[in-house]
C-alpha positions as CSV (number, residue, x, y, z in Angstrom):
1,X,-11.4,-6.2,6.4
2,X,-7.2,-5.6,5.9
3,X,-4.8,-8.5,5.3
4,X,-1.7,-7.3,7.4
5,X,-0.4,-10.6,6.7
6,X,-0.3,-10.2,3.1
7,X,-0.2,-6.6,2.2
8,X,3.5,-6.2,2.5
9,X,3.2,-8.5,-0.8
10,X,0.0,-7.3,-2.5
11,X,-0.7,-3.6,-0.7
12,X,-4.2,-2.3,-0.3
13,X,-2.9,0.7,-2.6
14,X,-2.1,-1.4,-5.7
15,X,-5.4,-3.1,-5.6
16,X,-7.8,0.3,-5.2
17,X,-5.4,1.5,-8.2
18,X,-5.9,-1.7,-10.6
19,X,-9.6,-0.9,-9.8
20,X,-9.1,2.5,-10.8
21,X,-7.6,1.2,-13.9
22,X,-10.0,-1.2,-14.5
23,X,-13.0,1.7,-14.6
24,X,-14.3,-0.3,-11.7
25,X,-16.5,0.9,-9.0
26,X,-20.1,1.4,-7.2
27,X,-21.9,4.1,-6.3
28,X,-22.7,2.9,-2.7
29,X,-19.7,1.3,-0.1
30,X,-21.5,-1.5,1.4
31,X,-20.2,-3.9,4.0
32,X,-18.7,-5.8,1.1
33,X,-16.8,-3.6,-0.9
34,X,-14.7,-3.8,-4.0
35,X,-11.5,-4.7,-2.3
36,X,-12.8,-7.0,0.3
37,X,-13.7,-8.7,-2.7
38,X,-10.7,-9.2,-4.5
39,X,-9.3,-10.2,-1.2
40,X,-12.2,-13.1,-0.8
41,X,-11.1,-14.1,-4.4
42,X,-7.4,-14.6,-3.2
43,X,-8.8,-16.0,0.8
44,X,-10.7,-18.7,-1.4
45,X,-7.2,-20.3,-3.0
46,X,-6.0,-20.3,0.6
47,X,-8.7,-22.0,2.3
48,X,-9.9,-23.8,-0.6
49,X,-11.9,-26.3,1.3
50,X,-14.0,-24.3,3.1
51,X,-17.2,-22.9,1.3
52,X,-17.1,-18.7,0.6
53,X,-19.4,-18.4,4.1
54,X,-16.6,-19.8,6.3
55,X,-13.8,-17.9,3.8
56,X,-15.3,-14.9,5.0
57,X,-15.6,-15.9,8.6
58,X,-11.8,-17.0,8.2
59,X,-10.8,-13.7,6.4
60,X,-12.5,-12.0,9.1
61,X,-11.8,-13.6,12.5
62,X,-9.4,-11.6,14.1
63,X,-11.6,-8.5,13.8
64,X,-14.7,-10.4,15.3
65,X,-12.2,-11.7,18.1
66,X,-11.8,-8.2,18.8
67,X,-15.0,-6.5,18.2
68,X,-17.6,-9.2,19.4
69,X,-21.0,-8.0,18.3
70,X,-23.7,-10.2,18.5
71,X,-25.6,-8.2,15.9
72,X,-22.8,-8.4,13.7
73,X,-23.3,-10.7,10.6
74,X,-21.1,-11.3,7.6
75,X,-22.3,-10.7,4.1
76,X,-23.9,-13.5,2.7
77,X,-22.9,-15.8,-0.2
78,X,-25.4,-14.2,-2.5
79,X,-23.7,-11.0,-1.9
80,X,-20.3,-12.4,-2.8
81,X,-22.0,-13.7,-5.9
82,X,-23.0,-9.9,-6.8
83,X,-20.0,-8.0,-6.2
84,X,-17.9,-10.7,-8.0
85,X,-20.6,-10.2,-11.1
86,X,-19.8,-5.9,-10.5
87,X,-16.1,-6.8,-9.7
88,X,-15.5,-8.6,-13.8
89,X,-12.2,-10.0,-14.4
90,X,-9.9,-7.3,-15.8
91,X,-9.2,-6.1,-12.0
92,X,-7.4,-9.3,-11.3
93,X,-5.6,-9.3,-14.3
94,X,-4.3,-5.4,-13.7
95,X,-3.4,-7.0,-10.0
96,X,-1.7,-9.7,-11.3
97,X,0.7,-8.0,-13.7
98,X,1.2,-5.9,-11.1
99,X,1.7,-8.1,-8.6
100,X,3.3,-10.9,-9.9
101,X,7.1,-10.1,-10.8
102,X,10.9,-12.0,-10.5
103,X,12.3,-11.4,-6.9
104,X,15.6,-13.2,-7.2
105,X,18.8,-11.1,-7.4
106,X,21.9,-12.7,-8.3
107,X,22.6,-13.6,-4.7
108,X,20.1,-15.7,-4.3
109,X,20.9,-19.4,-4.3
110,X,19.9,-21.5,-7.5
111,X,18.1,-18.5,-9.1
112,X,21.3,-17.7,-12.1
113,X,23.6,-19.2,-14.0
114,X,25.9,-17.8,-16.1
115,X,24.7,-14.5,-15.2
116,X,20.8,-15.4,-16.6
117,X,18.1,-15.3,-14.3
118,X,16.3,-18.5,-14.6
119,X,13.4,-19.0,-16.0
120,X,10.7,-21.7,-17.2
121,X,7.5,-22.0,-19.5
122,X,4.9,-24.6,-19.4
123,X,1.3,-25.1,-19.3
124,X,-1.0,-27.3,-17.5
125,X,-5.3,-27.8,-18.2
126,X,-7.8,-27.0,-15.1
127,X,-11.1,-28.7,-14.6
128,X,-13.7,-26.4,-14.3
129,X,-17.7,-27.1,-13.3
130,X,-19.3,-28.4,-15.8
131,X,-22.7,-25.9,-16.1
132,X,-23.1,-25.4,-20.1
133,X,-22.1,-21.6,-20.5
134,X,-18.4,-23.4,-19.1
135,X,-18.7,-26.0,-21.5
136,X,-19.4,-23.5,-24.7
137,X,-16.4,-21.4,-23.4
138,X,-13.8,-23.5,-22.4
139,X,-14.6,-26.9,-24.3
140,X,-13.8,-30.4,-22.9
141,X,-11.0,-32.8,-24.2
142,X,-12.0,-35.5,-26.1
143,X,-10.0,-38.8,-26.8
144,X,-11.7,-41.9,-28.8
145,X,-12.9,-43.0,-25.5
146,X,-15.1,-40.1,-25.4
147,X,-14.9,-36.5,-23.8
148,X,-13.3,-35.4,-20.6
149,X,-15.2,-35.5,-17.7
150,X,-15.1,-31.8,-16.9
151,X,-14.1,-28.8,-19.3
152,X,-11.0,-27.8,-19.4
153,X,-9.0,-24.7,-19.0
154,X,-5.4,-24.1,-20.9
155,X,-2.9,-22.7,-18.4
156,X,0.4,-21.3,-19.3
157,X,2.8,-20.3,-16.8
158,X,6.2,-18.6,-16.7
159,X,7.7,-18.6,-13.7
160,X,11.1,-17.7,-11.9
161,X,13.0,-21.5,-11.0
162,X,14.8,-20.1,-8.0
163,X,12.4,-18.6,-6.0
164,X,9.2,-21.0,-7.7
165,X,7.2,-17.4,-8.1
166,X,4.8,-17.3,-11.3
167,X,5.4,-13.8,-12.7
168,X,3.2,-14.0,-15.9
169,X,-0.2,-16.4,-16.5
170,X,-2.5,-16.9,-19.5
171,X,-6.1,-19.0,-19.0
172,X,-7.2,-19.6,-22.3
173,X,-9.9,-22.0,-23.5
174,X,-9.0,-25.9,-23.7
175,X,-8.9,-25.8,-27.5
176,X,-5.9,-23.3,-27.5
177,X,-2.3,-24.7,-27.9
178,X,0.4,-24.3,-25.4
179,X,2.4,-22.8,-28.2
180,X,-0.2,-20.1,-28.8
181,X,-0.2,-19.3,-24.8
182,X,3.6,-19.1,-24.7
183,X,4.0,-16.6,-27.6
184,X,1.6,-14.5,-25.5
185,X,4.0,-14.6,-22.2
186,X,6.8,-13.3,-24.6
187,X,5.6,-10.4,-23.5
188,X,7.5,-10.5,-20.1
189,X,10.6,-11.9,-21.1
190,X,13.2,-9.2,-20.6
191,X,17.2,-9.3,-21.2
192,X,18.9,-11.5,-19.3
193,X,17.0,-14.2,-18.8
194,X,17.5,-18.5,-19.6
195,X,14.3,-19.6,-21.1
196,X,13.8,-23.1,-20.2
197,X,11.0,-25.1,-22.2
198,X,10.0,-29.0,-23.1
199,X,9.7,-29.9,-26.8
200,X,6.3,-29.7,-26.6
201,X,6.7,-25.7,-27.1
202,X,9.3,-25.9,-29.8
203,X,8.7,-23.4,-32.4
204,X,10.9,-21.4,-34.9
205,X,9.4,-17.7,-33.9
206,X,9.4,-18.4,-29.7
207,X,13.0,-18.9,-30.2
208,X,13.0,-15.9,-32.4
209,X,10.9,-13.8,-29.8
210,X,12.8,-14.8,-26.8
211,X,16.3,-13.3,-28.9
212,X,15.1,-10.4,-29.9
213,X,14.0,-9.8,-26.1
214,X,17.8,-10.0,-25.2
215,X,17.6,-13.4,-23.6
216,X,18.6,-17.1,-24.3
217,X,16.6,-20.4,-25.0
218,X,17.7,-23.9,-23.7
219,X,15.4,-26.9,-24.6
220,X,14.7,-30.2,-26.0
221,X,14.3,-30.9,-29.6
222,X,12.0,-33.0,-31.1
223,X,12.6,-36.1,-32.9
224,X,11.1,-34.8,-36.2
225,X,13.3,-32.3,-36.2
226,X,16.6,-32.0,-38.2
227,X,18.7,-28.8,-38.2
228,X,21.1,-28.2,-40.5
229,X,24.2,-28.9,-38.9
230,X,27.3,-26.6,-39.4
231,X,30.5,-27.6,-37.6
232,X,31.5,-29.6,-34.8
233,X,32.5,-27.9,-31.6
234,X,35.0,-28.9,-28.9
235,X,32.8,-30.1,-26.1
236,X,31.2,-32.4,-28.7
237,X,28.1,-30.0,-29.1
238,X,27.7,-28.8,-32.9
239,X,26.5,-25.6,-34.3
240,X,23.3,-25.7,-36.6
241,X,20.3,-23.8,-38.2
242,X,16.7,-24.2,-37.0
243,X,14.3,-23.2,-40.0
244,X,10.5,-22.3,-39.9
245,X,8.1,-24.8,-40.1
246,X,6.3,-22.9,-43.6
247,X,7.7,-23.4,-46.4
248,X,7.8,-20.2,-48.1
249,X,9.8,-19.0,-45.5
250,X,12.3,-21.6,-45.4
251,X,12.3,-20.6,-49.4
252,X,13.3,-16.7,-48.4
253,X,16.2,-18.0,-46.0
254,X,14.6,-17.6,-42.9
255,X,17.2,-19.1,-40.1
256,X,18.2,-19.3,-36.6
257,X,22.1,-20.0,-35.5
258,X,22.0,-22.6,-32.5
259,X,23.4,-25.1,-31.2
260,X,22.7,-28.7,-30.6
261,X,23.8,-30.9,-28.0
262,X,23.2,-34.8,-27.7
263,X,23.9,-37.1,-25.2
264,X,22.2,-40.3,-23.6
265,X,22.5,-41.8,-19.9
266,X,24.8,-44.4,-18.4
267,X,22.4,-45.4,-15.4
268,X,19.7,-47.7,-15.9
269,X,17.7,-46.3,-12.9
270,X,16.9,-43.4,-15.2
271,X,14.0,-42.4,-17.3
272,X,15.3,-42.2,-20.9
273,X,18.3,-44.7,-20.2
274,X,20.0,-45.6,-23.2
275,X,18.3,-43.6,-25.4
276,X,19.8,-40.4,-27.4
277,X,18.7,-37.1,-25.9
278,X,19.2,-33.6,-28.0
279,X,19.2,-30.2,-26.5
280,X,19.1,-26.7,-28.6
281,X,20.3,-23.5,-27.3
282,X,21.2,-20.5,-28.2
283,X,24.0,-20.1,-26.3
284,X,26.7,-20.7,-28.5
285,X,30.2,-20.7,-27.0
286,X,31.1,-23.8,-26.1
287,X,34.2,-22.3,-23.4
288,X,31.6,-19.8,-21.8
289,X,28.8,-22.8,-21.9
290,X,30.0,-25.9,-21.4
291,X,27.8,-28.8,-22.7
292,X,27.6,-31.0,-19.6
293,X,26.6,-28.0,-17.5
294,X,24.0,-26.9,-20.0
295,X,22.7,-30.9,-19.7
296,X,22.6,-30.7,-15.7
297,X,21.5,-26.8,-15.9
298,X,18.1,-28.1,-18.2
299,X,17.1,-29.8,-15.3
300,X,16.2,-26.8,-13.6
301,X,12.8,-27.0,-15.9
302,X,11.8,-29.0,-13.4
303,X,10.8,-26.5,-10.8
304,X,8.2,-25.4,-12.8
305,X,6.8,-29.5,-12.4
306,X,7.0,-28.4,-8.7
307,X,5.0,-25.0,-8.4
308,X,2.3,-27.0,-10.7
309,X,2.5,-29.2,-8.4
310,X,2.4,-26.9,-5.3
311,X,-0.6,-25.4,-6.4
312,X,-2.9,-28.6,-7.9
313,X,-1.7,-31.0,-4.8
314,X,-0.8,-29.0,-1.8
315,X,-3.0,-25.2,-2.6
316,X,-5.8,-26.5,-3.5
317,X,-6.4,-29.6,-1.3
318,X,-8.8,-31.2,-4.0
319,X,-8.8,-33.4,-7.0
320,X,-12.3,-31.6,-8.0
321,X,-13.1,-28.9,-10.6
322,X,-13.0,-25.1,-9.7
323,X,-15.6,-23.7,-7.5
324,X,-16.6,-21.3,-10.0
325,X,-20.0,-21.8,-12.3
326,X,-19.4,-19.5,-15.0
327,X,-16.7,-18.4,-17.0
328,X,-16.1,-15.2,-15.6
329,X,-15.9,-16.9,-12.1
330,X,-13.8,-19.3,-13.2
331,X,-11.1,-16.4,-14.7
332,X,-11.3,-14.5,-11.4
333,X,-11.2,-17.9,-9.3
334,X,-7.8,-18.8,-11.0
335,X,-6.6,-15.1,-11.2
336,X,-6.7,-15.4,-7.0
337,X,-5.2,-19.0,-7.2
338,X,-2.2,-17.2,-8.9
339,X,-2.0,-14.1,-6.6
340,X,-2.4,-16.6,-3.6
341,X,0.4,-18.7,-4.5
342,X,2.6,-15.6,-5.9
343,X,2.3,-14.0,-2.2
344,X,2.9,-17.7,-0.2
345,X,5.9,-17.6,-2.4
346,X,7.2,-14.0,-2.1
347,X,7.3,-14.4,1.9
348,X,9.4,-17.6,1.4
349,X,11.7,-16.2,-0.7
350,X,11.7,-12.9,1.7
351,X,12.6,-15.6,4.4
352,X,15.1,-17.4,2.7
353,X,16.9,-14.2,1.7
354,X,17.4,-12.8,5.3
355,X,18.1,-16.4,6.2
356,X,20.7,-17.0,3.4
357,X,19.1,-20.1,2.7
358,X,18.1,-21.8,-0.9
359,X,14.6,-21.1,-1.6
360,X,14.4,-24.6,-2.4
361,X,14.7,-25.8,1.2
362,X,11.7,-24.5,2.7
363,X,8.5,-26.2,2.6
364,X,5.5,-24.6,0.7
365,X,3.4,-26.8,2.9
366,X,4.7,-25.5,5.8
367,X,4.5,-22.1,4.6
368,X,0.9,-22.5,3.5
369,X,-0.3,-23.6,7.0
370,X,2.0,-20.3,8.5
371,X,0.1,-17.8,6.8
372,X,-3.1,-19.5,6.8
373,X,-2.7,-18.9,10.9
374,X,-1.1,-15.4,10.5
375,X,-4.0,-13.6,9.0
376,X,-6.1,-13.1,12.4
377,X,-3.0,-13.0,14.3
378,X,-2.1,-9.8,12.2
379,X,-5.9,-8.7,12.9
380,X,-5.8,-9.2,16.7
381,X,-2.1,-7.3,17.3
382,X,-1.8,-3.3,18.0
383,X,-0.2,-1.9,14.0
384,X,2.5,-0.6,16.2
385,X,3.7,-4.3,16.6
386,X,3.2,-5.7,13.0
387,X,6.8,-5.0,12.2
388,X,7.7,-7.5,15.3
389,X,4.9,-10.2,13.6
390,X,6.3,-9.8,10.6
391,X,9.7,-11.1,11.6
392,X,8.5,-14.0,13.4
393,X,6.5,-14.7,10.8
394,X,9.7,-14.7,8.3
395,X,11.6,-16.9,11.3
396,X,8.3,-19.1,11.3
397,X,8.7,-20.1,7.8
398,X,12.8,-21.5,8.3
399,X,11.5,-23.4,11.5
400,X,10.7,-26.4,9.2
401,X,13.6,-27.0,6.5
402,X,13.1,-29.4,3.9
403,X,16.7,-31.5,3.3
404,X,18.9,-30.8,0.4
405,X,17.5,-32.1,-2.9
406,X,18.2,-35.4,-3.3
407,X,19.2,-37.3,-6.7
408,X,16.4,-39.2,-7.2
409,X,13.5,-40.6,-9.9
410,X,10.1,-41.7,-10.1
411,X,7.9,-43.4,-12.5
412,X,5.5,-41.8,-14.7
413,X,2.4,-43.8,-13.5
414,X,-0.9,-43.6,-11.7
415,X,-2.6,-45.4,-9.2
416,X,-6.0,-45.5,-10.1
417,X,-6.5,-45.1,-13.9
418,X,-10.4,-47.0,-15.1
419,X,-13.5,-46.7,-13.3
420,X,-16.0,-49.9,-12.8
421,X,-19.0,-47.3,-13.3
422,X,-20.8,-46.6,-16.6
423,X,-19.7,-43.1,-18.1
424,X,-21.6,-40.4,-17.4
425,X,-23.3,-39.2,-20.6
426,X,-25.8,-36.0,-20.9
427,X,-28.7,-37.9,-20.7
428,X,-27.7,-38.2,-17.2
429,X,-27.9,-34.9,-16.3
430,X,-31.9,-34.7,-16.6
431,X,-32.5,-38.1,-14.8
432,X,-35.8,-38.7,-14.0
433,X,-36.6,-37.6,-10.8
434,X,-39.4,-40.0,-7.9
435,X,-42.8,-39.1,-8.6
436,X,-43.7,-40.0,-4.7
437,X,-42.4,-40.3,-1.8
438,X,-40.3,-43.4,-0.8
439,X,-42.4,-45.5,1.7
440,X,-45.8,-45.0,-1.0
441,X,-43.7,-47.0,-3.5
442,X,-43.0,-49.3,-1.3
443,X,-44.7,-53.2,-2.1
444,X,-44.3,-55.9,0.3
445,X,-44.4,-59.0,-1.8
């Protein structure tokens, strides 16, 4: 089974090498081999609704257009179930560092400002299913009204705001704090790069680790925290000291030159109206980095809201756990969820490019249902003609433009938020099953 649709993005050659890499392999090549595998791990976050039987048939239905066999079968879901137990996690993960990688140059629309490639940090929980092995690894969330209904997973992206690509990913245990995840994606912040984060991850040594990286930090500050304020600057921002949080290093001098920007808004149709917003950033000079632009250029943050919610409400179809039963399943499940959404996103930012189009006016929807129907198209045309696919595929995904972002705002609420049903509590897990069969306890009275 090939991919034609998708190995111009992740190539057949860089998964057999993270294989390699990974000390991965079998001693026999059966029908379903290593790398079919990895690619039914990624065909699962595109057809996430289907179970892994008609994943396969999907992943495989150009080739069985063009090779009919009645005798030909498909491996079976056990059999997926045993090369994903040979296939163990660290392959994805080589793939995915790999793989997954900023694509915007600084022609591309929205992806730079002031000569720093964009990017955001955030994280996000998953449910996964709920047999106990998940439950002792990942942990549940628990609130005084009792425990979460699923466990959770801890999710930390950094991803690239113009073209909405995630090019680094930790999954991490519910109990682990987003601050802890982001010090880990330091890792693949390189010079030249904005760092845009929520409060949530403020913290004395990610600013520290995103400067000595070569790149810049602009976020929101928390209302407990004070820096020391120097001097006032001409576009009204001021200059100022962040300190660690520990004491004995506060003690030794330990400090951070930034700058500290507050404002509030006039319109009463936005959130936060009224109140007194404060930014911090490292970019100091206030002619090179005008306040108010810094204010409007935070917003870009945002776009990391989207590609969460690109992959929770538009990938994954389904307001239900993972598919997954164990915890290695469930690393590998959202290891192909990533690479999935990283290649959707690579070919719309490929299209927008030889379009000269902003990313952000093509539909990931759209795109979604274009490459879901490209696979066996790729499968049933001559390799001689790909090249011709390919750029219909690319003129495929600007057929359906999405207008120009609007200025707009919506409440922070949900529809349905309590249940009229009792909680479900362990004991409910073992309920007592019928001791006969329906019509024998039947009385007539």
């Amino acid at each position: 089974m090939k991919l034609e649709a998708l190995e111009g993005v992740i190539p057949r050659a860089s998964i057999e090498g993270a294989l390699r890499e990974a000390g991965v392999s079998t001693p026999r090549e059966r029908k379903l081999n290593l790398c079919m595998t990895v690619w039914v791990l990624v065909g699962m976050n595109l057809f996430t609704r289907m179970s892994i039987q008609h994943v396969l048939q999907r992943l495989c239905q150009g080739l069985r257009y063009i090779w009919p066999r009645a005798d030909d079968v498909l491996p079976g879901s056990s059999a997926v179930c045993y090369r994903r137990a040979q296939l163990g996690v660290r392959p994805l993960r080589t793939l995915m560092q790999r793989i997954c990688r900023p694509l915007t140059t600084p022609e591309t629309q929205g992806a730079f400002a002031f000569g720093l490639r964009l990017v955001a940090l955030d994280s996000t929980v998953a449910d996964v299913p709920d047999p106990p092995a998940n439950v002792r690894v990942f942990g549940r969330h628990r609130t005084g009204r009792g425990p979460s209904a699923f466990p959770q997973a801890r999710l930390v992206y950094l991803i690239e705001c113009g073209a909405h690509t995630i090019f680094d990913v930790g999954f991490w245990p519910y109990r682990v704090d987003e601050q802890t995840g982001a010090r880990r994606l330091m890792r693949s912040i390189v010079e030249g790069m904005l760092v845009l984060w929520d409060r949530g991850f403020h913290e004395f040594d990610l600013f520290r680790a995103v400067q000595q990286r070569g790149s810049h930090v602009l976020s929101r500050l928390p209302a407990h925290v004070r820096p020391r304020r120097l001097q006032p600057l001409t576009d009204g921002s001021a200059l100022g000291y962040l300190v660690p949080s520990a004491y004995q290093r506060r003690k030794a001098g330990e400090q951070l030159l930034v700058r500290i920007i507050e404002y509030t808004l006039t319109d009463p149709a936005l959130n936060g109206y009224g109140q007194k917003h404060r930014l911090v950033t490292t970019l100091l000079d206030p002619e090179y980095y005008p306040a108010l632009e810094l204010i409007c250029l935070y917003h870009e943050r945002w776009e990391i809201e989207l590609v969460m919610d690109e992959m929770d409400t538009h990938q994954r179809l389904t307001a239900g756990p993972l598919r997954s039963l164990t915890p290695r399943g469930v690393m590998q499940e959202l290891y192909g969820w990533v690479l999935a959404h990283f290649a959707i996103r690579a070919l719309m930012h490929q299209a927008a490019v030889q379009a000269r189009l902003d990313p952000d006016r093509l539909s990931f929807v759209h795109a979604l249902e274009v490459v879901r129907i490209a696979i066996p198209e790729f499968q049933m045309t001559a390799p001689a003609q790909h090249g011709s696919l390919c750029k219909r595929l690319l003129r495929d995904l600007v057929s359906a433009l999405l207008p120009v972002r609007r200025s707009r705002i919506n409440p922070r609420v949900v529809k349905r938020k309590m249940s009229d049903f009792h909680l479900k509590r362990a004991e409910h897990a073992r309920w007592p099953q019928p001791s006969m069969p329906f019509h024998q306890s039947v009385q007539l009275i």
